[in-house]
C-alpha positions in Angstrom: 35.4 -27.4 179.6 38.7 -29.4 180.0 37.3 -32.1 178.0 38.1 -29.6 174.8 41.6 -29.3 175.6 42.4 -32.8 176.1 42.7 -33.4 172.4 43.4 -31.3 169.4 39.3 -31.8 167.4 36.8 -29.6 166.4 35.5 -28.2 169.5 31.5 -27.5 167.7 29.0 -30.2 168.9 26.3 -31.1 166.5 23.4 -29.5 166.3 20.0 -31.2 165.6 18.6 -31.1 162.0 15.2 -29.4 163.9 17.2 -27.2 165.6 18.7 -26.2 161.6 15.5 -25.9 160.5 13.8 -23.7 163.3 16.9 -21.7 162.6 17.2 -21.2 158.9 13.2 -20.5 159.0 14.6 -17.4 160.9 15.5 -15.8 157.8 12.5 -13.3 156.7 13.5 -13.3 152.9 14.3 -10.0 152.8 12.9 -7.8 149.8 16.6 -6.0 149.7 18.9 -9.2 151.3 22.0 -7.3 152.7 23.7 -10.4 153.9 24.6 -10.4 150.1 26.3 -7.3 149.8 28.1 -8.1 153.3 29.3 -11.3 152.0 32.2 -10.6 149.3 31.3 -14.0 147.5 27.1 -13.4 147.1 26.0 -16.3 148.6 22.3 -16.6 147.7 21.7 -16.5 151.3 17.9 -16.5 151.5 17.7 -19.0 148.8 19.4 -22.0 150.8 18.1 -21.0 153.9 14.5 -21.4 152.6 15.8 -24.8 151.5 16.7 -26.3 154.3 13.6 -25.2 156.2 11.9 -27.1 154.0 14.9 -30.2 154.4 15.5 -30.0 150.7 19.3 -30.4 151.7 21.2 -31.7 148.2 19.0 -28.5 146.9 20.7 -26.4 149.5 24.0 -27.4 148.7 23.7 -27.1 144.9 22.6 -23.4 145.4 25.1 -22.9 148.3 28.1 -24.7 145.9 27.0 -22.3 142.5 28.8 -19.6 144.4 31.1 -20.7 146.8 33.9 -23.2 146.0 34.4 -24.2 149.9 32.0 -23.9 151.7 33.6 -26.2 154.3 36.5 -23.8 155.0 34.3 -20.8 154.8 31.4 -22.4 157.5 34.3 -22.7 159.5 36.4 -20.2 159.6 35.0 -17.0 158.2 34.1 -14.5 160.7 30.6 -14.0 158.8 30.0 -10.6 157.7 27.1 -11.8 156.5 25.4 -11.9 159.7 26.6 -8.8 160.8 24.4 -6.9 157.7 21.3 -9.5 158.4 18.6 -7.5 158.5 16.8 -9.2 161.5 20.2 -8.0 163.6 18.8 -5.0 163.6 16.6 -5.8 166.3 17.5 -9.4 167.2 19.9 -12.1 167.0 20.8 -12.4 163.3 20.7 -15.6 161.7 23.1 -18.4 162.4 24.1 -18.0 158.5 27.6 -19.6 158.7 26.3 -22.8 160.9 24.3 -23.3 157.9 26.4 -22.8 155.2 28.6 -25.1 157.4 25.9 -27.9 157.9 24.8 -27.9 154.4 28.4 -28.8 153.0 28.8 -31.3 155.8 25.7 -33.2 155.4 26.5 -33.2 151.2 29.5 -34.9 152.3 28.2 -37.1 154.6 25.8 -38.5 151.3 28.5 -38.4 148.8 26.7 -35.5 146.9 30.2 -33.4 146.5 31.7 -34.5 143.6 34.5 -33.8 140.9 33.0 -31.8 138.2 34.7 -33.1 135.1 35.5 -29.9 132.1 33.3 -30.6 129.2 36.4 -30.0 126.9 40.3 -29.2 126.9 41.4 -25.4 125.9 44.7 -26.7 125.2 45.8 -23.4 127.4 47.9 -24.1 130.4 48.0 -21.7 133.5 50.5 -22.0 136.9 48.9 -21.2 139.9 51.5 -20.1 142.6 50.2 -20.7 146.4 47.8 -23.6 147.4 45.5 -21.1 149.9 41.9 -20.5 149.8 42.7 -17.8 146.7 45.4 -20.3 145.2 42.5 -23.2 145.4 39.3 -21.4 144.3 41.6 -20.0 141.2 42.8 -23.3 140.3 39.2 -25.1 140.8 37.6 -22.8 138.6 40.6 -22.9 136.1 40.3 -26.9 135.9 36.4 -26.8 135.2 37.0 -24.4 132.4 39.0 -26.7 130.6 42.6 -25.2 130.8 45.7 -27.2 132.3 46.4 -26.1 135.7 49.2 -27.1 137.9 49.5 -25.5 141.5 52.9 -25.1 143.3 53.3 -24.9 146.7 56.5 -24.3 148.9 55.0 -26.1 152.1 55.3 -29.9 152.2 52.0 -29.6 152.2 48.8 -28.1 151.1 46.6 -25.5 152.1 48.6 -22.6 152.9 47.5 -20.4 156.2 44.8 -22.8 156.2 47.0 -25.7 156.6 50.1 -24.7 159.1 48.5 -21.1 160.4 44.8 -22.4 161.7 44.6 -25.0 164.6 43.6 -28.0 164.0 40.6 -27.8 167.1 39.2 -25.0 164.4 39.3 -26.8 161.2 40.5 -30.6 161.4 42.6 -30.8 158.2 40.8 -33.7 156.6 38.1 -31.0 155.5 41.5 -30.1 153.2 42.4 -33.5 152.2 39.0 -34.5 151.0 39.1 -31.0 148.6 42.6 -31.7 147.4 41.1 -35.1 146.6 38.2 -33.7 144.5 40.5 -31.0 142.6 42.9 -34.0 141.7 39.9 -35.7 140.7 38.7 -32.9 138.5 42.5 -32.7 136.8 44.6 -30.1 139.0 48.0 -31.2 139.6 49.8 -30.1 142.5 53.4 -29.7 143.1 54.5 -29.4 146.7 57.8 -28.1 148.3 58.0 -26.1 145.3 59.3 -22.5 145.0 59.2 -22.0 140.6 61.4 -19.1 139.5 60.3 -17.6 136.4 62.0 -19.6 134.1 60.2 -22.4 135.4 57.0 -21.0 135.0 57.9 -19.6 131.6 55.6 -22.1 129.2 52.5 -21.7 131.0 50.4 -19.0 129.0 49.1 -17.4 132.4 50.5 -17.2 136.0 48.0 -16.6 138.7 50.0 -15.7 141.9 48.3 -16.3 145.1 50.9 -16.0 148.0 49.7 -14.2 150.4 51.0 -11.8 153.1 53.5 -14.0 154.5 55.8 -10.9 155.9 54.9 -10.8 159.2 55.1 -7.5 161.4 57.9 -7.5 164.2 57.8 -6.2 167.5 61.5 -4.0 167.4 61.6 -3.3 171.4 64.4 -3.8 174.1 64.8 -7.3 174.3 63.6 -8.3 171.5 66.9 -10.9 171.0 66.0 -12.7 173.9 64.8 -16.7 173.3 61.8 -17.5 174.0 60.4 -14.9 171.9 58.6 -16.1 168.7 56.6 -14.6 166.0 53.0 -16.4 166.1 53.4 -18.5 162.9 55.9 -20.0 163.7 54.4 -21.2 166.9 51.4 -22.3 165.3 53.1 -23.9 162.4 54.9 -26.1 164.8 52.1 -26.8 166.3 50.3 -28.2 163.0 52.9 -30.3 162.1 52.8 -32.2 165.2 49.5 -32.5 165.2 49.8 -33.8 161.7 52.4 -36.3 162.7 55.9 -35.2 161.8 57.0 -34.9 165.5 56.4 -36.4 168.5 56.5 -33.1 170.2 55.9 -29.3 169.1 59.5 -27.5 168.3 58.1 -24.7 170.5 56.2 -26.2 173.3 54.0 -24.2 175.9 53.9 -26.9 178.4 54.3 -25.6 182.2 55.7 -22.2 180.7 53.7 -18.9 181.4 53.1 -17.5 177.9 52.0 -14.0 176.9 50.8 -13.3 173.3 50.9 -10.0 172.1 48.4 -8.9 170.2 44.6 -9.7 169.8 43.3 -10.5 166.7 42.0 -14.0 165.5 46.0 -15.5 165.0 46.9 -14.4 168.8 44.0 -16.1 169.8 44.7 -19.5 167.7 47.8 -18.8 169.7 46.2 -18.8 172.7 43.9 -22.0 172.4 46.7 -24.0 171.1 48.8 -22.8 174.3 45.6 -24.1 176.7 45.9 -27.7 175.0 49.7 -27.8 175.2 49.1 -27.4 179.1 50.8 -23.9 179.6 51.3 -23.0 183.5 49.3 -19.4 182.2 48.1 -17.8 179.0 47.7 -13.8 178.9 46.8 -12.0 175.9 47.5 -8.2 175.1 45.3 -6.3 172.9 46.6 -3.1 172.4 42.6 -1.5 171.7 40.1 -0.9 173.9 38.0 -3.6 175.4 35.1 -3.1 172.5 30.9 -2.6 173.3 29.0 -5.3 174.1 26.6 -4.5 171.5 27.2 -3.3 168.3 29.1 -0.1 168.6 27.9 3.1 166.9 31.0 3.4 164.5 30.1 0.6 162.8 26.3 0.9 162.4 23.8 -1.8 160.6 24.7 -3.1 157.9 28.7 -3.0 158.4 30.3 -5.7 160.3 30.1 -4.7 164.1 32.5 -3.6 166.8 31.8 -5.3 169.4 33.5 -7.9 172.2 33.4 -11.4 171.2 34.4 -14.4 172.9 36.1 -17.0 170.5 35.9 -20.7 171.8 39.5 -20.7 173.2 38.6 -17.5 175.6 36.0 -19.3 176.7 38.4 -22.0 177.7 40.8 -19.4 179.5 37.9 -18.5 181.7 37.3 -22.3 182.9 38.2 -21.7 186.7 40.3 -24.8 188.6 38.2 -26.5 191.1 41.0 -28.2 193.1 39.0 -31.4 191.9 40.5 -32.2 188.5 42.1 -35.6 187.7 45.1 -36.6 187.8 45.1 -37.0 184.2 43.5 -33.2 183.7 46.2 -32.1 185.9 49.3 -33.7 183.6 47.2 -32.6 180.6 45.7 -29.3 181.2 48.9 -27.8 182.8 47.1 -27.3 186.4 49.3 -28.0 188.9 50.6 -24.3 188.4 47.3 -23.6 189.3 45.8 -23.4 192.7 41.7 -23.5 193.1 40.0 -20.3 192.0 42.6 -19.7 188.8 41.3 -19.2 185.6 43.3 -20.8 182.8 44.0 -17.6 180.9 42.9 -13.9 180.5 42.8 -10.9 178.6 44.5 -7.8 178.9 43.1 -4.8 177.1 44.8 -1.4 175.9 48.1 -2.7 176.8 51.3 -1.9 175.1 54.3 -3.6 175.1 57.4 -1.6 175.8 60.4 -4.2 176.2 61.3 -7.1 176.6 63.5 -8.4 180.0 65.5 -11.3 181.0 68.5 -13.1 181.8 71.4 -16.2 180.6 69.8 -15.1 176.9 66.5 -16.2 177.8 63.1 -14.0 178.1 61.7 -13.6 181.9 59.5 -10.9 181.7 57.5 -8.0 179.7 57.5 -4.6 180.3 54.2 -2.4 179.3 51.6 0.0 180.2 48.3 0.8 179.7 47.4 3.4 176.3 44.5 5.7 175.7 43.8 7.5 172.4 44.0 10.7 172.3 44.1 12.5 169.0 43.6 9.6 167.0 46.9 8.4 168.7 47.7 6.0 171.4 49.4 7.5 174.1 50.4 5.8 177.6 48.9 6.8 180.5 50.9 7.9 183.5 51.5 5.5 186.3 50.5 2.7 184.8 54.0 1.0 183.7 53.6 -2.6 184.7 56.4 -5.9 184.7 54.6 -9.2 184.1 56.2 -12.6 183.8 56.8 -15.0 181.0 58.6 -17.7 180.0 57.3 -17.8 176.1 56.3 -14.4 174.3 54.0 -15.0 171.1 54.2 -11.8 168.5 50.9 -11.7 166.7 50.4 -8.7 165.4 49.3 -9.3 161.6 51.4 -9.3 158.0 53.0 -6.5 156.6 52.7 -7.8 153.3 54.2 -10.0 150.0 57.7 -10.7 149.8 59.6 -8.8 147.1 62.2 -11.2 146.4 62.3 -14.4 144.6 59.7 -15.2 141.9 58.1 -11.8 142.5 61.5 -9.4 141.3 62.0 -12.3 138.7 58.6 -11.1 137.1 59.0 -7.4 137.9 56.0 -7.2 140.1 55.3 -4.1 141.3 54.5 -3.3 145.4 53.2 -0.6 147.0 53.8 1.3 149.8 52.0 -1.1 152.0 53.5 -4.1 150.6 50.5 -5.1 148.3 51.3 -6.2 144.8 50.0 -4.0 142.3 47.4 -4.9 140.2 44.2 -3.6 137.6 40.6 -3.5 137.7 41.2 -7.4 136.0 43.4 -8.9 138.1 46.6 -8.3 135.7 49.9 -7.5 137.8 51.6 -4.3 137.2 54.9 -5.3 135.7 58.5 -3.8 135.1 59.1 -6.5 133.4 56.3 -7.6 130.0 57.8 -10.6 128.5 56.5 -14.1 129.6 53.1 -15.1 129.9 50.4 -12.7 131.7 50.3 -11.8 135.5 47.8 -11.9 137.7 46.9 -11.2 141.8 44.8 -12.5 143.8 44.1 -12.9 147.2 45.7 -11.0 150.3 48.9 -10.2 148.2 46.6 -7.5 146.2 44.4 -6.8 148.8 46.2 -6.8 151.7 45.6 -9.1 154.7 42.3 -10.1 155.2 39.1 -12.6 155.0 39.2 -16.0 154.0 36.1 -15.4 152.3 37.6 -12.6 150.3 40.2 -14.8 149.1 37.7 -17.3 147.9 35.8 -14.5 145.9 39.3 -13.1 144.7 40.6 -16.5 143.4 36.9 -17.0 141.8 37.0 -13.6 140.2 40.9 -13.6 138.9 40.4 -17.1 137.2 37.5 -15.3 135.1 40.0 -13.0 134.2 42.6 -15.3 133.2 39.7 -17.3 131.3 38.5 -14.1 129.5 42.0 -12.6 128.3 42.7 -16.7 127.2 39.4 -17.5 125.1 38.0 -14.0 124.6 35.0 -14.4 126.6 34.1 -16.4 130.0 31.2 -18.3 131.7 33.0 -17.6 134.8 31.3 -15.7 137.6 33.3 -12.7 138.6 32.2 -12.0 141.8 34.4 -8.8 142.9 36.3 -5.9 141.5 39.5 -5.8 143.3 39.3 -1.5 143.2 36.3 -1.5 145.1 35.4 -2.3 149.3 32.2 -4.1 150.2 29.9 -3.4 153.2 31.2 -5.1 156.2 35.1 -5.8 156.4 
């Protein structure tokens, strides 16, 4: 287990191509396949399966690639609703669907199969394409191959959005990026980085897809909160990625030797919390403010929606590595452990736990404050006796987005935001405006639906660029794969 956190790679060892095999023949081929309705971009799931039981692999990734623009991003980082509405689950493991679907892109890689796919002719229409995510990306890729002019601005020196600066680099090296950037460019996107366009900028293209994001992230406003020390999650992790990409020669916020609590537990407190083992923190604690979930599929969420249920993610497995007293000298410097005596776990998890202020002293944070919550009524409410003080030296806030920013470019075009900070948008993508001069609007991605899947931002960006294509030429050959207005099985 140390060996992991010695370095910042993919933790995933490679699997056999038997062992693929054996596993894709798992899949029974269904008669009604739910895993399509559970995935948002209707992966032919069966289909590629079947191929690479029979090792038919460049097959596989043609079918696999005919719906999905990243397949690479998505085998890695999607949390697979798919599986959860396999229909094997039911009574058994479900298939390993997102290995696959990862495998299948890697091995095209690996025998140069991915290549740029060149538009047959030139619309002469031009479209802008604000925000280089998963959403910004799949719109732009599909844009390119229609034929229209696409340029993609980005405000980050980089690209990739969230996927660049928000996901450690031991869960998606950032080459898997690169290479795609390199095949887009290929295919005739152009990029402009460290870019923020207003809307006279943006004012000759003949549509605007806008593809931001939820970049408002949600505060904790307790006692304390002023303290140093105490950092929202992005920007911990965002530091992090940019010294893993080079530009420092040490994180701006650093979790060496400090004891660090993260507060909240969803998937970005627990990127905190792996990237906090590897910078060799003294202790890692994570609060979760629900209750410690089933450990099978709980009966809220029955077959075929995505389940409740406790999961371990590959850096809580690394929390729960216990010191032997027999580690290196070099694990030791590395791994943070000589604030650990023999017997100590790296890290743990702390469930239904509230955070009530924050305490310290000389401006700096020392402590949290807290207790344990039950719901009652639909409501958490704290239960009596169970205030608690525990210490820390850096406090992580990672507790989701609370949606798009309404200044800048977005008041410039009149966009209009609702009451949960999503941008407002119809049935085809098209943006809601106060404002109608200038060329057409339109949302996709977490900025019109709200924070969410990497897999749904794929299937938005897909599905807005047939819009744009549509209202531009008057018909499309572009798949649409979702309707913004409606919710799919699963999450």
């Amino acid at each position: 287990m140390p060996l992991r956190l010695m370095d910042y790679r993919e933790v995933y060892e490679e699997t056999t191509e038997e062992h693929d095999k054996t596993q894709a023949a798992r899949c029974m081929d269904c008669g009604v396949p739910f895993c399509h309705e559970g995935c948002p971009l209707g992966n032919i799931i069966p289909e590629w399966n079947d191929l690479v039981r029979q090792g038919r692999w460049q097959e596989a990734y043609d079918r696999l690639h005919a719906t999905n623009n990243f397949p690479d991003f998505t085998g890695r980082l999607c949390p697979a609703p798919c599986e959860g509405a396999c229909v094997l689950g039911i009574n058994d493991d479900p298939v390993s669907i997102k290995h696959i679907e990862q495998k299948i892109v890697d091995v095209a890689f690996e025998n140069d199969w991915v290549e740029p796919i060149q538009a047959s002719f030139d619309t002469g229409r031009s479209v802008a394409v604000v925000g280089s995510g998963p959403a910004g990306l799949a719109a732009a890729q599909q844009l390119t191959r229609a034929g229209h002019r696409v340029t993609v601005y980005e405000r980050d020196d980089r690209l990739g959005g969230l996927m660049r600066y928000g996901v450690p680099e031991y869960k998606m090296e950032k080459k898997h990026i690169d290479r795609r950037i390199e095949q887009m460019r290929a295919e005739g996107t152009e990029f402009k980085v460290s870019t923020s366009p207003s809307a006279a900028d943006l004012a000759g293209f003949n549509a605007i897809v806008l593809a931001t994001g939820t970049p408002v992230a949600r505060d904790l406003p307790v006692d304390g909160r002023e303290l140093d020390g105490i950092h929202l999650a992005m920007e911990y992790l965002t530091a992090a990625n940019k010294f893993c990409e080079g530009d420092t020669d040490s994180p701006a916020i650093d979790a060496r030797g400090k004891r660090v609590v993260i507060i909240g537990g969803g998937d970005t407190g627990t990127d905190c919390f792996g990237t906090a083992l590897r910078q060799g923190a003294a202790s890692v604690t994570q609060f979760d403010i629900r209750p410690r979930a089933p450990k099978l599929r709980g009966a809220s969420t029955p077959w075929p929606m995505y389940p409740l249920m406790y999961r371990t993610a590959t850096a809580h497995e690394e929390g729960e590595y216990i010191v032997t007293g027999d580690e290196s000298a070099d694990e030791i410097e590395q791994l943070g452990l000589a604030h650990r005596g023999a017997g100590d776990t790296l890290g743990e998890r702390l469930f239904s736990v509230n955070t009530v202020s924050f305490h310290g002293s000389d401006g700096k944070v020392e402590s949290i404050g807290g207790n344990e919550v039950r719901v009652i009524d639909g409501r958490r409410t704290p239960i009596e006796g169970t205030d608690f003080e525990i210490e820390a030296d850096l406090v992580l806030i990672a507790l989701g987005f609370t949606g798009s920013q309404a200044s800048g470019l977005n008041a410039e075009l009149g966009i209009e935001i609702d009451d949960r900070g999503r941008m407002t948008r119809d049935g085809s993508y098209r943006a809601a405006r106060t404002v109608e001069d200038g060329p057409k609007v339109y949302i996709a991605g977490d900025n019109g639906r709200g924070q969410s899947l990497i897999v749904w931002a794929i299937a938005e960006g897909r599905a807005a660029a047939a819009a744009v294509d549509a209202d531009l030429m008057g018909e499309t050959a572009l798949p649409a794969p979702v309707d913004p207005t409606k919710a799919p099985i699963g999450i």
